[in-house]
Each structure stands twice: as structure tokens, then as C-alpha cells.
C-alpha positions as CSV (number, residue, x, y, z in Angstrom):
1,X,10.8,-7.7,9.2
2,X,9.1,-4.0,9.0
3,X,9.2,-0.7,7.6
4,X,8.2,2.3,8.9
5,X,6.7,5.2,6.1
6,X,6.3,8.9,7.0
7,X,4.5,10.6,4.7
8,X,5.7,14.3,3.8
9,X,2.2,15.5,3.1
10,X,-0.2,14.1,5.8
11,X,0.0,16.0,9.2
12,X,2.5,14.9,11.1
13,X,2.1,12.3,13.7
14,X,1.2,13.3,17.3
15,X,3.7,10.9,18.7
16,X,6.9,9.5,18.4
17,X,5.9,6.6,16.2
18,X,5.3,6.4,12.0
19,X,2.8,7.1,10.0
20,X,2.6,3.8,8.9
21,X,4.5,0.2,8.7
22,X,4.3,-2.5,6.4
23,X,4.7,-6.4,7.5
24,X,5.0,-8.0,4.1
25,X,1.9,-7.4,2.1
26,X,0.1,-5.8,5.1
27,X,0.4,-1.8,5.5
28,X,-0.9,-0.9,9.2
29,X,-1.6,3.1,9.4
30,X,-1.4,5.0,12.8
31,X,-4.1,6.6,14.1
32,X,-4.9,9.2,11.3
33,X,-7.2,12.5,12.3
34,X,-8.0,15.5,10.3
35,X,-5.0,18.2,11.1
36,X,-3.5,19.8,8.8
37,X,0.3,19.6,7.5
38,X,2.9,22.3,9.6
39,X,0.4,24.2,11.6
40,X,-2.3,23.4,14.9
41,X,-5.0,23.9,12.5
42,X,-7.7,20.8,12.2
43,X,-10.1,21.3,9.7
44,X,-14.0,22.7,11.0
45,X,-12.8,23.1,14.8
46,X,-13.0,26.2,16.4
47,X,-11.0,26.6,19.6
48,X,-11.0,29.1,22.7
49,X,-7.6,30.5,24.0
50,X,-6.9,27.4,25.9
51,X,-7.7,24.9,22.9
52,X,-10.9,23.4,23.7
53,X,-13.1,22.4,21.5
54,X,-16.2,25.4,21.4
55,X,-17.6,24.0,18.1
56,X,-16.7,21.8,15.1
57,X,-18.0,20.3,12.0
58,X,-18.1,16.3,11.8
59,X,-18.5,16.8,7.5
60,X,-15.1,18.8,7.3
61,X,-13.4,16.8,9.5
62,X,-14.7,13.4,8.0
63,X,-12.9,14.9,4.4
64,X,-9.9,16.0,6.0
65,X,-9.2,12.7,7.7
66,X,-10.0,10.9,4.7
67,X,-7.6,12.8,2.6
68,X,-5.1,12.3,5.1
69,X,-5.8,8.9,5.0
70,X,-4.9,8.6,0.6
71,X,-1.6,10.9,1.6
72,X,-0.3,8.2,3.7
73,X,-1.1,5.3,1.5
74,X,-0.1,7.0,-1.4
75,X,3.5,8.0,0.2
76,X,3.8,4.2,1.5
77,X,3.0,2.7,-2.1
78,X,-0.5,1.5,-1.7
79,X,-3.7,3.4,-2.8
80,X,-7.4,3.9,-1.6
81,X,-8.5,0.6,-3.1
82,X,-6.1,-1.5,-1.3
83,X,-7.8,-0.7,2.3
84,X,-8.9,-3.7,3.9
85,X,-10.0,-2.6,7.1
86,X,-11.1,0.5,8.9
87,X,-11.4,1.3,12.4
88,X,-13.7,4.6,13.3
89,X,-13.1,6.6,17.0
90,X,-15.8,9.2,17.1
91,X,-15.5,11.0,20.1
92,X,-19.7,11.8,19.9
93,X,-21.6,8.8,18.5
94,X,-24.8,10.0,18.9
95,X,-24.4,13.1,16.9
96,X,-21.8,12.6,14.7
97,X,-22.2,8.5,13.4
98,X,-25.5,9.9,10.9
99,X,-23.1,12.4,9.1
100,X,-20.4,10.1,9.5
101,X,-22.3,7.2,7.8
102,X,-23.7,9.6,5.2
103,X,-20.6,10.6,4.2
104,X,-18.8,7.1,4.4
105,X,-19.9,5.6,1.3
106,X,-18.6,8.7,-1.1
107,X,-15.2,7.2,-0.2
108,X,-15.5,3.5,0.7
109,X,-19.0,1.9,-1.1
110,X,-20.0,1.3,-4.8
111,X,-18.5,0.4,-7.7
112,X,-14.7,1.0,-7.7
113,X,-14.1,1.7,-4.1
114,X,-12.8,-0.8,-1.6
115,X,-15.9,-1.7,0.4
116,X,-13.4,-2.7,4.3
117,X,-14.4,-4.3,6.9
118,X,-15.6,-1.7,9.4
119,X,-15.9,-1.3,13.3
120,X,-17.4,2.1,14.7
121,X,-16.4,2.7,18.5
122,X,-17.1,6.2,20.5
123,X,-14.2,7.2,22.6
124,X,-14.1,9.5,25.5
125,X,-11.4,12.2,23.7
126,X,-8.5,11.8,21.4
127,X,-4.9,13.3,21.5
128,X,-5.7,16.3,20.2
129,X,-9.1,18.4,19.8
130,X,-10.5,16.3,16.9
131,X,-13.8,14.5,16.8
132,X,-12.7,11.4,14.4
133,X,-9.9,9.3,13.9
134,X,-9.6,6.5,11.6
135,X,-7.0,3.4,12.0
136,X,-6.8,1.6,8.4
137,X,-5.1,-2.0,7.4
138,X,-4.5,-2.0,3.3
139,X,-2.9,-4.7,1.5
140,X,0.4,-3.4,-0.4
141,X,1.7,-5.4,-2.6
């Protein structure tokens, strides 16, 4: 038995499937990236008239996607603490994994925050024109 969650204040999901389902005490998020709520905008990306990429900052879209991240969880009962497990697309891993592991701990290392497991893969492109992507497992109980 399942539940699918949408959450009314993350961006919306770039598919026809959920923001995120819980199989008993286990929430599984979709792929969450750092667009913003209602509109085409994503956070540090600047686009030419056909939507490619021209620049974009890896810092402002690491925050974006991590707040998008707590929306979620927060909307399907669990909270930042209760992530388990992260999974990382970067769609540069040269460039972007330094900023992305600087920025990493604010959110997931020390005292008080959830320490996940981690796993760090460069993919090719996403759905959209983002750089990052994070999948997350958090334990809701």
C-alpha cells in the first residue's frame, strides 16, 4: 500500500507522476530540481530565446533545490532531519561538484542535521535546463 503527496509549494513536477509516495515508514521523493512554483523560471539560469542554457549559477540553484526539497517533505509530513538518503545528478561534475560539496554540509553535516547516505553521479542533461537534481529517501513516521 502507497500514497502519493503533491506539495502546493514546491514547483510542480515535470511529469505526470507525484511529488512524492510513502510505503509505510519510507517517503520516496521524485526527482526534485530548482524551479520555481507557477512560472519557467529556475533560480540563477539565464536562457536564450530557444531555452538553452547560456549561463547559470551552481550556488543558487544548490539553495533552490534544497528548499524545494524541505517543501515537499514538509507537505508529506516528514522534515529535513528525517532524510536518509540522497542521490545528486549534476549535469557538470567537474565544475560544479566543489561548490556543490561546499555548499552540502550547511544543509546536511554537523550537529542537528541528518548526515544521508550520499551518491554523486554526472548526467548528460536533465528534463529541463537545470544543472542539479536531487532524489531523497526520508523516513516518516
Amino acid at each position: 500500500m502507497s500514497q502519493s503527496f503533491e506539495s502546493q509549494r514546491a514547483a510542480e513536477p515535470v511529469g505526470a507522476f507525484p511529488h512524492a509516495k510513502r510505503v509505510g515508514d519510507l517517503l520516496f521523493l521524485s526527482g526534485i530540481g530548482p524551479r520555481v512554483r507557477g512560472s519557467k523560471e529556475i533560480p540563477g539560469v539565464t536562457l536564450d530565446a530557444e531555452r538553452n542554457i547560456v549561463s547559470y549559477d551552481i550556488e543558487k540553484q544548490c539553495h533552490a533545490v534544497f528548499e524545494n526539497v524541505r517543501l515537499v517533505l514538509e507537505d508529506a509530513g516528514a522534515t529535513w532531519n528525517d532524510i536518509v538518503d540522497v542521490t545528486v545528478f549534476l549535469t557538470n561534475m567537474q565544475k560544479d561538484f566543489p561548490i556543490f560539496n561546499r555548499i552540502y554540509p550547511e544543509y546536511f553535516a554537523g550537529p542537528g542535521k541528518p548526515n544521508p547516505t550520499r551518491t554523486t553521479v554526472e548526467v548528460g542533461a536533465l528534463p529541463t535546463p537545470i544543472a542539479i537534481e536531487l532524489k531523497v529517501i526520508a523516513v516518516a513516521k
